[in-house]
VOPAKE-19706 format. One record per residue: residue number from 1; residue in three letters; chain; x, y, z of N, C-alpha, C in turn. Coordinates in steps of 0.1 Angstrom, whole numbers, always signed. Layout:
<pts>
+------+------+-------+-------+-------+-------+-------+-------+-------+-------+-------+-------+
! resi ! resn ! chain !   n_x !   n_y !   n_z !  ca_x !  ca_y !  ca_z !   c_x !   c_y !   c_z !
+------+------+-------+-------+-------+-------+-------+-------+-------+-------+-------+-------+
!  NUM !  Ala !     A !     X !     Y !     Z !     X !     Y !     Z !     X !     Y !     Z !
...
+------+------+-------+-------+-------+-------+-------+-------+-------+-------+-------+-------+
</pts>
This chain:
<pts>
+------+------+-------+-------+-------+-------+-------+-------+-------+-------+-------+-------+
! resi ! resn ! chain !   n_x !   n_y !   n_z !  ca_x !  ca_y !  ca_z !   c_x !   c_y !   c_z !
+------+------+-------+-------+-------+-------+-------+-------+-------+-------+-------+-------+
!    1 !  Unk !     A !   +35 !  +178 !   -76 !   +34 !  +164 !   -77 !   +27 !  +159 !   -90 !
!    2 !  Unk !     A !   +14 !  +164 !   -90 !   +13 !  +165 !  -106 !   +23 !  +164 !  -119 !
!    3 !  Unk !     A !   +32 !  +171 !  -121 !   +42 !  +178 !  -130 !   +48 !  +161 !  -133 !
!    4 !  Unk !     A !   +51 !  +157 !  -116 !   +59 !  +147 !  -114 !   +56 !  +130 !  -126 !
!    5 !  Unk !     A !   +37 !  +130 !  -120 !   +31 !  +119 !  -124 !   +31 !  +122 !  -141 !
!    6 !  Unk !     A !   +31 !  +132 !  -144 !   +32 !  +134 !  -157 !   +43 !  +129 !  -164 !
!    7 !  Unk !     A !   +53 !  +135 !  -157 !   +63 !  +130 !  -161 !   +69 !  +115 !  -164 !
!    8 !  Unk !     A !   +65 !  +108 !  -152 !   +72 !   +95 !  -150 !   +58 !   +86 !  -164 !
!    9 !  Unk !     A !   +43 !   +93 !  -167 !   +39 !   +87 !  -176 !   +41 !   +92 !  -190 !
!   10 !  Unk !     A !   +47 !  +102 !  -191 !   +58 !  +100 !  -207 !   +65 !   +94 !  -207 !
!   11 !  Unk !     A !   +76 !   +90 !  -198 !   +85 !   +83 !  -199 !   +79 !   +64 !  -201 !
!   12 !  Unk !     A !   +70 !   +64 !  -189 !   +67 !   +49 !  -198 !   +60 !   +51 !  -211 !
!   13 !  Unk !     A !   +54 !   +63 !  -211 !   +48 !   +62 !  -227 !   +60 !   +59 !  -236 !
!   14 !  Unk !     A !   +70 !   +64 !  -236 !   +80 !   +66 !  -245 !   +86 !   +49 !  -244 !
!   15 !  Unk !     A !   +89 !   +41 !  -232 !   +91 !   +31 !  -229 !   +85 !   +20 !  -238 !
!   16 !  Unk !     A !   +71 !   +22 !  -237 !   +63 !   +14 !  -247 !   +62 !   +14 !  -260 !
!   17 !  Unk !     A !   +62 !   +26 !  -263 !   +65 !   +27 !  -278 !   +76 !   +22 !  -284 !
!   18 !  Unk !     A !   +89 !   +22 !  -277 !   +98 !   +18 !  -280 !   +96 !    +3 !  -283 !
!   19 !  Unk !     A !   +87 !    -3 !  -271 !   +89 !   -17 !  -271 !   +82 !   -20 !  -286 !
!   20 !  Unk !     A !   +70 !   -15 !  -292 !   +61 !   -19 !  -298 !   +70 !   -13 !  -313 !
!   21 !  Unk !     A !   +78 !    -2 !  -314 !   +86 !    -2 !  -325 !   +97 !   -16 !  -322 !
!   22 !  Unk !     A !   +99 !   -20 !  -315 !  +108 !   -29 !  -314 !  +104 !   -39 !  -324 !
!   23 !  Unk !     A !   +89 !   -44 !  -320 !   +79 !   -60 !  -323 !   +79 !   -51 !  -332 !
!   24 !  Unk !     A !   +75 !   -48 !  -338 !   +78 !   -42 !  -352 !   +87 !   -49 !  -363 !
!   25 !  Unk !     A !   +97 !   -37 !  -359 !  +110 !   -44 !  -365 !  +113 !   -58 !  -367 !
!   26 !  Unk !     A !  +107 !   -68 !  -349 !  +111 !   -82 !  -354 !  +105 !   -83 !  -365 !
!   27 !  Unk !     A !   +86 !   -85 !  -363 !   +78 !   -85 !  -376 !   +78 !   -83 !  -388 !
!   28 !  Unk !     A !   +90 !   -69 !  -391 !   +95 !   -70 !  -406 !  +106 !   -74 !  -410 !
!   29 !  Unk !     A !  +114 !   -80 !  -398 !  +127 !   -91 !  -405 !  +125 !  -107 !  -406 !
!   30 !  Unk !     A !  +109 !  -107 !  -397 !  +108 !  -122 !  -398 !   +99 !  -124 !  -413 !
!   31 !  Unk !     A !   +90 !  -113 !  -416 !   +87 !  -115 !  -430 !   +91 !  -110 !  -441 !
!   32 !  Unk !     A !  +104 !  -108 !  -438 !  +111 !  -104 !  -451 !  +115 !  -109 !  -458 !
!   33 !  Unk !     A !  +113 !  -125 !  -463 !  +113 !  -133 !  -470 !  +101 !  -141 !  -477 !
!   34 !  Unk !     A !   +92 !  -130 !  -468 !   +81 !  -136 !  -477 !   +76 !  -125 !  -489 !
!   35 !  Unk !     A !   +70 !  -132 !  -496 !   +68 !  -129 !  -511 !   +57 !  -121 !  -514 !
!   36 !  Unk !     A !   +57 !  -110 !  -523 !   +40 !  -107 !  -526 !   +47 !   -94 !  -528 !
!   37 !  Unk !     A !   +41 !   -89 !  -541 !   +45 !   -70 !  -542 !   +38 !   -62 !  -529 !
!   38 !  Unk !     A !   +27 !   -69 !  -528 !   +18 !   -60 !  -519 !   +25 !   -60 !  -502 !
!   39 !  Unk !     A !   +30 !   -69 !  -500 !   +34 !   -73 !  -486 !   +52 !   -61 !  -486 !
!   40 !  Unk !     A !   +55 !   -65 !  -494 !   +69 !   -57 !  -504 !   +61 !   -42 !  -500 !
!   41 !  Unk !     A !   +52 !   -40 !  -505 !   +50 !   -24 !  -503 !   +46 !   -22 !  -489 !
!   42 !  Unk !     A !   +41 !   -29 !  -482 !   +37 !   -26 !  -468 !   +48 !   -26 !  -459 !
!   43 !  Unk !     A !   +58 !   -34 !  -463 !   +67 !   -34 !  -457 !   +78 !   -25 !  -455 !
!   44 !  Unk !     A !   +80 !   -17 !  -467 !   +86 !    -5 !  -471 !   +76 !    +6 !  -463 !
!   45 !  Unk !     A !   +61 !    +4 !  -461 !   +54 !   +18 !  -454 !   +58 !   +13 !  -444 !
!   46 !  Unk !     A !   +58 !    +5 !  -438 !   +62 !    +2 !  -423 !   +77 !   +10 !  -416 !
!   47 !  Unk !     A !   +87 !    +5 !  -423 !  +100 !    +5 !  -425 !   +96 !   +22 !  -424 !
!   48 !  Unk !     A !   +89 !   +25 !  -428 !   +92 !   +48 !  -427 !   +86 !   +48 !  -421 !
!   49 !  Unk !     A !   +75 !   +42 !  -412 !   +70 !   +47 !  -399 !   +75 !   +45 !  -387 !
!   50 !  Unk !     A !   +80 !   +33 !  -388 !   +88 !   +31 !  -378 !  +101 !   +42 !  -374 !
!   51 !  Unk !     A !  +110 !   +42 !  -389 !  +118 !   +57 !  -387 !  +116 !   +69 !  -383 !
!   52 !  Unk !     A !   +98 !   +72 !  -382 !   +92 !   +83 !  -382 !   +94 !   +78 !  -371 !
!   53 !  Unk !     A !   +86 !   +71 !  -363 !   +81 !   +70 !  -347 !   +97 !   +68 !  -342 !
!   54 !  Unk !     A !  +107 !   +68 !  -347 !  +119 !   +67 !  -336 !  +126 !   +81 !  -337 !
!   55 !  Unk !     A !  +120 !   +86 !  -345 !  +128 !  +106 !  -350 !  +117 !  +107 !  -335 !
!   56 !  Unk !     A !  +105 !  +108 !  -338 !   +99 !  +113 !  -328 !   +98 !  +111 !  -309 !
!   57 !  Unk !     A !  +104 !   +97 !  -306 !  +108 !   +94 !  -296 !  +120 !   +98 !  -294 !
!   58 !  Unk !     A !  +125 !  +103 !  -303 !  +139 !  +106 !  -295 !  +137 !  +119 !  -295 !
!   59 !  Unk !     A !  +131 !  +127 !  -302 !  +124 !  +139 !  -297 !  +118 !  +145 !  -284 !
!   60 !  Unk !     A !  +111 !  +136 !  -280 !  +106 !  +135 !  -270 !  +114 !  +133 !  -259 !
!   61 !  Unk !     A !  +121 !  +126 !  -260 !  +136 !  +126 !  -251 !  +140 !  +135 !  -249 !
!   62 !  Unk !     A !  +147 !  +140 !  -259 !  +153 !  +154 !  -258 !  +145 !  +163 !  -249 !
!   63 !  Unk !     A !  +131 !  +168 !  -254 !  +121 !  +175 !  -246 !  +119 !  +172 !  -234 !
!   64 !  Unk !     A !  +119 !  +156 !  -226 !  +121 !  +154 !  -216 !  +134 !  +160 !  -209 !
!   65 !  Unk !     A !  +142 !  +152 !  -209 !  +154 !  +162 !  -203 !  +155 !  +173 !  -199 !
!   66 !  Unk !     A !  +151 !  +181 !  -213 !  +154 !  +194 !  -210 !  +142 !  +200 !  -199 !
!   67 !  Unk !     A !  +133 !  +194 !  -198 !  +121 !  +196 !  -189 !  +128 !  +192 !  -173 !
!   68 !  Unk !     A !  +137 !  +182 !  -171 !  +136 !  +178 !  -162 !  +149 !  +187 !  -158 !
!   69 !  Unk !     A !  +164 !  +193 !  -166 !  +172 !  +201 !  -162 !  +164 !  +216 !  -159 !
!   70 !  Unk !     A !  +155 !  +217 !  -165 !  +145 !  +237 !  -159 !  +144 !  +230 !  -147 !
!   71 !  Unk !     A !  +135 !  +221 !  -142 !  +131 !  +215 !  -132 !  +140 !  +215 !  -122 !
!   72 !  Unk !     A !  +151 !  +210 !  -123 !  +159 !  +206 !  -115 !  +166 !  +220 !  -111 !
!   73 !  Unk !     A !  +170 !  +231 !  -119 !  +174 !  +243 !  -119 !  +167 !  +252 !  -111 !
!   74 !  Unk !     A !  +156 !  +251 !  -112 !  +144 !  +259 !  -109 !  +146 !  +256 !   -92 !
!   75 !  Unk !     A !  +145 !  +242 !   -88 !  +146 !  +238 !   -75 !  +157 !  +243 !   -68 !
!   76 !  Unk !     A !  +168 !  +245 !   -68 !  +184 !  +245 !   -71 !  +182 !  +257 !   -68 !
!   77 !  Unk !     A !  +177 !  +269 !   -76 !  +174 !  +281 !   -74 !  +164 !  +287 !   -58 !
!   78 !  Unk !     A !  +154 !  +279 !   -61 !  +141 !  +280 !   -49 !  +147 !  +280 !   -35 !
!   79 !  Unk !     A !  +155 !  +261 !   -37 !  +160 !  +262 !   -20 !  +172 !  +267 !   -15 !
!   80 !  Unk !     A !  +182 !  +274 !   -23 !  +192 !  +287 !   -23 !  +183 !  +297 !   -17 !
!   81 !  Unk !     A !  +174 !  +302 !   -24 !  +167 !  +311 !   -20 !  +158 !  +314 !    -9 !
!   82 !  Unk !     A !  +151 !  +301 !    -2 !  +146 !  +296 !    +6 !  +151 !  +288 !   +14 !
!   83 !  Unk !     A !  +158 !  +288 !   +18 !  +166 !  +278 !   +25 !  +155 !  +269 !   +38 !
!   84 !  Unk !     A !  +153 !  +277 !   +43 !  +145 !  +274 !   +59 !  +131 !  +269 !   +53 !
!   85 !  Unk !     A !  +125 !  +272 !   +48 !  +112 !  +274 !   +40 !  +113 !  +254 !   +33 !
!   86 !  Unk !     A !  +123 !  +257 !   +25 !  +130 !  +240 !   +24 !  +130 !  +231 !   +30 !
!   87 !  Unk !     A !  +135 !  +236 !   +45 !  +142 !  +228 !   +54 !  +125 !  +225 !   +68 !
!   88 !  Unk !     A !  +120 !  +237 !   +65 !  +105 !  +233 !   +70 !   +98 !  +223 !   +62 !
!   89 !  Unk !     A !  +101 !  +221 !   +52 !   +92 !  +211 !   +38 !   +96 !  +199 !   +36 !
!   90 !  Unk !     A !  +111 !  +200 !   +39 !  +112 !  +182 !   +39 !  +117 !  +182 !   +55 !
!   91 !  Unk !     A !  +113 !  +185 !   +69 !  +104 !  +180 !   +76 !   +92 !  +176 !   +80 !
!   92 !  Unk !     A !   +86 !  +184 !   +73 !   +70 !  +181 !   +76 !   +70 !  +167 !   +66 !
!   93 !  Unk !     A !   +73 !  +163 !   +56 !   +73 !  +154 !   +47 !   +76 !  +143 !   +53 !
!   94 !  Unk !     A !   +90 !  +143 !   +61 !   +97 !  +137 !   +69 !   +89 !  +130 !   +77 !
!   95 !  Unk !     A !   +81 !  +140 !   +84 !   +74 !  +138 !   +97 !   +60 !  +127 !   +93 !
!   96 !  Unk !     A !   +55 !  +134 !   +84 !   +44 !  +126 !   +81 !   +49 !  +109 !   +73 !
!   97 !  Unk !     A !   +56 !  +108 !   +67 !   +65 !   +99 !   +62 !   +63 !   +89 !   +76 !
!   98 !  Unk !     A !   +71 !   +92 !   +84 !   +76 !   +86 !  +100 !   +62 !   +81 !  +103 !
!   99 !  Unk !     A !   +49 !   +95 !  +107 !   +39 !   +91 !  +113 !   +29 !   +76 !  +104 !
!  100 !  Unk !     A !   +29 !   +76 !   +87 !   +25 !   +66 !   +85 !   +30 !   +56 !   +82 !
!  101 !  Unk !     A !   +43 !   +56 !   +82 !   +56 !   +41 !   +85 !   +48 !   +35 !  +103 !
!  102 !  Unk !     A !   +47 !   +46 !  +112 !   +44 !   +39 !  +124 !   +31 !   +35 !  +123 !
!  103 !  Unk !     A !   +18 !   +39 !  +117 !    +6 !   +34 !  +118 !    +8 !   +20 !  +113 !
!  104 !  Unk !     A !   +12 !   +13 !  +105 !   +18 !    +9 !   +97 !   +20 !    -6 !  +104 !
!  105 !  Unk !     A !   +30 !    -4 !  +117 !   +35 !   -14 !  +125 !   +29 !   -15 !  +138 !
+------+------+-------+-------+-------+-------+-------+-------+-------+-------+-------+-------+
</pts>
């Protein structure tokens, strides 16, 4: 379950970053008409960080995936292997699931 929560918080991490390279980008097309060598040169550092930070979120993608096909393989493997052992585990889940839907109402 751990593995799980990890996972779903890279993915908003990756989510966010995206958003914030996004405002970014607006940031450097809404001032790209303004004037000043110095603003000119910041803008240009920006412009390669931004490229950097999107090499590296798609990186991270990649690594996700491939984390989540082991994962998924791995399982695939386990309850082949386990069949009953499985099928005891998402009943008990089941069951408990059921018992606090009923506390519930």
């Amino acid at each position: 379950m751990e593995k799980l929560l990890d996972k779903q918080s890279e993915e908003r991490l990756i989510e966010d970053f995206k958003e914030v390279v996004a405002d970014a980008e607006s940031l450097l097309s809404i001032t790209a008409n303004t004037g000043g060598q110095k603003l000119a040169e910041a803008r240009t550092k920006a412009q390669e960080s931004i490229q950097a930070a999107k090499a590296a979120i798609g990186e991270s993608k990649t690594a996700l995936i491939d984390k989540a096909k082991a994962v998924t393989k791995d399982t695939d493997a386990y309850v082949h292997d386990n069949p009953w052992k499985s099928i005891g585990f998402a009943a008990s889940v089941g069951a408990i699931i059921g018992l606090l839907i009923g506390r519930r109402h």
